[in-house]
Kinemage of the C-alpha trace (Angstrom):
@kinemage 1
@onewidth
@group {chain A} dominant
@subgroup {mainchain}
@vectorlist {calphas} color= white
{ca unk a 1} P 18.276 29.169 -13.177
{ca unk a 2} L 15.001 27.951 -14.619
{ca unk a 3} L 13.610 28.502 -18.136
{ca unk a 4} L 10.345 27.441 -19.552
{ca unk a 5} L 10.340 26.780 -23.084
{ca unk a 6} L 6.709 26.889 -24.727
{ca unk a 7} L 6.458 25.934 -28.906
{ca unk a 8} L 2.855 25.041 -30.717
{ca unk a 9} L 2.000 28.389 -31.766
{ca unk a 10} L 0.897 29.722 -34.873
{ca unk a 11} L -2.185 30.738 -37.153
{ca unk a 12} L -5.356 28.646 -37.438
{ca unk a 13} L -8.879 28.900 -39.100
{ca unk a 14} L -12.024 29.130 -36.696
{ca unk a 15} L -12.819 26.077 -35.750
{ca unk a 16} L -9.286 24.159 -36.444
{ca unk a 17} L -6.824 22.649 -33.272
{ca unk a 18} L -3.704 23.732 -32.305
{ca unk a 19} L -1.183 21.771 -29.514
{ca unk a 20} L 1.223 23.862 -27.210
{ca unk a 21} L 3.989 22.408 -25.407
{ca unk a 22} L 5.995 23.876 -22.317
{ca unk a 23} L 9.197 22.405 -21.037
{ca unk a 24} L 10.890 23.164 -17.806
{ca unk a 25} L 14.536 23.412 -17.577
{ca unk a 26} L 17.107 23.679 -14.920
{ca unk a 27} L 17.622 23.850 -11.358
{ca unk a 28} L 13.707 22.397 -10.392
{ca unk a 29} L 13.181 19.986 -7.220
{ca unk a 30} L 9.716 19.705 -8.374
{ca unk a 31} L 7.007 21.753 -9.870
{ca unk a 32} L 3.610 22.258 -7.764
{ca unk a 33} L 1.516 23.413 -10.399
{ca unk a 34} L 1.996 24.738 -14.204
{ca unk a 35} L -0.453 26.555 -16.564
{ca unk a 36} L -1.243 28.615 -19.317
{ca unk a 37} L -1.977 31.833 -19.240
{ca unk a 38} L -2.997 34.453 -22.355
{ca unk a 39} L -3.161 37.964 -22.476
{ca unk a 40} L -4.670 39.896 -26.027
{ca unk a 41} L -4.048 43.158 -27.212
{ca unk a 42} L -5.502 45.551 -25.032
{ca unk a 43} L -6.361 43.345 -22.198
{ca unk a 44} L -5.217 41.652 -18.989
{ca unk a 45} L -3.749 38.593 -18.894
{ca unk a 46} L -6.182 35.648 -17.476
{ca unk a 47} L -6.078 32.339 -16.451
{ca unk a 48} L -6.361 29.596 -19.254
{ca unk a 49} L -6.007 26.123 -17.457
{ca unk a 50} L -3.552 24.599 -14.803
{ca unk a 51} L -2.884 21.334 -13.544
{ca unk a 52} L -1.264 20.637 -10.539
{ca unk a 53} L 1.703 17.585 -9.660
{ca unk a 54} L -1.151 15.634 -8.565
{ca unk a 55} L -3.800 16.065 -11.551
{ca unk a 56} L -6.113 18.294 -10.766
{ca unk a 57} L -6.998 20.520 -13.017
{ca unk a 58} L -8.940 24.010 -13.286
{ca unk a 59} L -9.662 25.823 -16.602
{ca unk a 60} L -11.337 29.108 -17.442
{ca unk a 61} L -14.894 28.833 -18.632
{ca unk a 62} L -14.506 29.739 -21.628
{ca unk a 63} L -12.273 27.485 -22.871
{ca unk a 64} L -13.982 24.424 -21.126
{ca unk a 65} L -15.049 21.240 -23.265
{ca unk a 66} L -12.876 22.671 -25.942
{ca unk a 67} L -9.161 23.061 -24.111
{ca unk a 68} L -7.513 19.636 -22.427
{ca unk a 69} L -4.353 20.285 -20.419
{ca unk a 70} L -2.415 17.574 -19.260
{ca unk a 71} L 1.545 17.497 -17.974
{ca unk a 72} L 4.094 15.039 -17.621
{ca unk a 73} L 6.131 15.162 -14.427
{ca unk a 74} L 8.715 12.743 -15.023
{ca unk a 75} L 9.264 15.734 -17.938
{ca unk a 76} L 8.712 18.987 -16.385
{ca unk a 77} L 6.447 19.459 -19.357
{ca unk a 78} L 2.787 20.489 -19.555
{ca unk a 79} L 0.721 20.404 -22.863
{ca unk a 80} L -2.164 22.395 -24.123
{ca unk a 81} L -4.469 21.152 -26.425
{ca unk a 82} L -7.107 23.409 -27.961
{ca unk a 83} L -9.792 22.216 -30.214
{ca unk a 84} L -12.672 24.406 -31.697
{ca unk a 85} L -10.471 27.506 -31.533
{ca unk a 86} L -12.375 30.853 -32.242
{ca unk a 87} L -11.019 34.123 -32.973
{ca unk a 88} L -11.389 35.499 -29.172
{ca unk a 89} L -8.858 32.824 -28.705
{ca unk a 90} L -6.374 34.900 -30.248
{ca unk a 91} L -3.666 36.067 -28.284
{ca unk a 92} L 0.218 35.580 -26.638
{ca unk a 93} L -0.029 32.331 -24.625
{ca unk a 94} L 1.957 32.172 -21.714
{ca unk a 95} L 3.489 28.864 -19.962
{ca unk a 96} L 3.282 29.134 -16.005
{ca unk a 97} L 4.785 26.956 -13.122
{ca unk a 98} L 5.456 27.284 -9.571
{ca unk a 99} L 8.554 25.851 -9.591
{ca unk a 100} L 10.326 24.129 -5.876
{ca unk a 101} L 13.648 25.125 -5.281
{ca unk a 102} L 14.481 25.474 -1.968
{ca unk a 103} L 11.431 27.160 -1.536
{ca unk a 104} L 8.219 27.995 -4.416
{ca unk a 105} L 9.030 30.254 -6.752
{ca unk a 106} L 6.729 31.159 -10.193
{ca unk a 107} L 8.236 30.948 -13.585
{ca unk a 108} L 6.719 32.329 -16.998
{ca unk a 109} L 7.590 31.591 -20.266
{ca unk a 110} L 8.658 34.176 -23.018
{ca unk a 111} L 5.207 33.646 -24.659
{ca unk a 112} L 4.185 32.089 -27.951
{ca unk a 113} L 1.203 33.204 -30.409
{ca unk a 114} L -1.898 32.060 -31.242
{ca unk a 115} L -3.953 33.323 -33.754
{ca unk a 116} L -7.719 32.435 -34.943
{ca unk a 117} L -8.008 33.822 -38.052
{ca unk a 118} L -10.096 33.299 -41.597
């Protein structure tokens, strides 16, 4: 049994920051790759960033120069830090990892808000 366990979420002006956190729990032999995802009302859920065990890292354009992701293997634990948030920003963030067993298998979290609101 794995379980991700995101926390950071929460209301913010335009403009402020806002740190998510994901923790992976459980029966894990390594983790290839982890990410956030988001998904707002009324639309599909998309690709934020993701950084894989060795670094690299991919992020959708438009978050770039304003989102950092970074991870900490020794943890299981990948971080989200978003600066300059505007209110497109706004939806459920979800934590993402492809997670070695015996053999990869993806894990989401249960989801935590983010809202960009004056």
């Amino acid at each position: 049994q794995v379980q991700l366990v995101e926390s950071g979420g929460g209301l913010v002006q335009p403009g402020g920051s806002l740190r998510l956190s994901c923790a992976a729990s459980g029966s894990i032999f390594s983790i290839n790759a982890m990410g956030w995802y988001r998904q707002a009302p009324g639309k599909q859920r998309e690709l934020v960033a993701r950084i894989t065990r060795g670094g690299d890292t991919n992020y959708a354009d438009s978050v770039k120069g304003r989102f950092t992701i970074a991870s900490n293997n020794a943890k299981n634990t990948v971080y989200l830090q978003m600066n300059s948030l505007k209110p497109e920003d706004t939806a459920v963030y979800y934590c993402h990892a492809l997670v070695v067993i015996t053999t990869t298998i993806p894990y989401w979290g249960q989801g935590t808000q983010v809202t960009v609101s004056s």
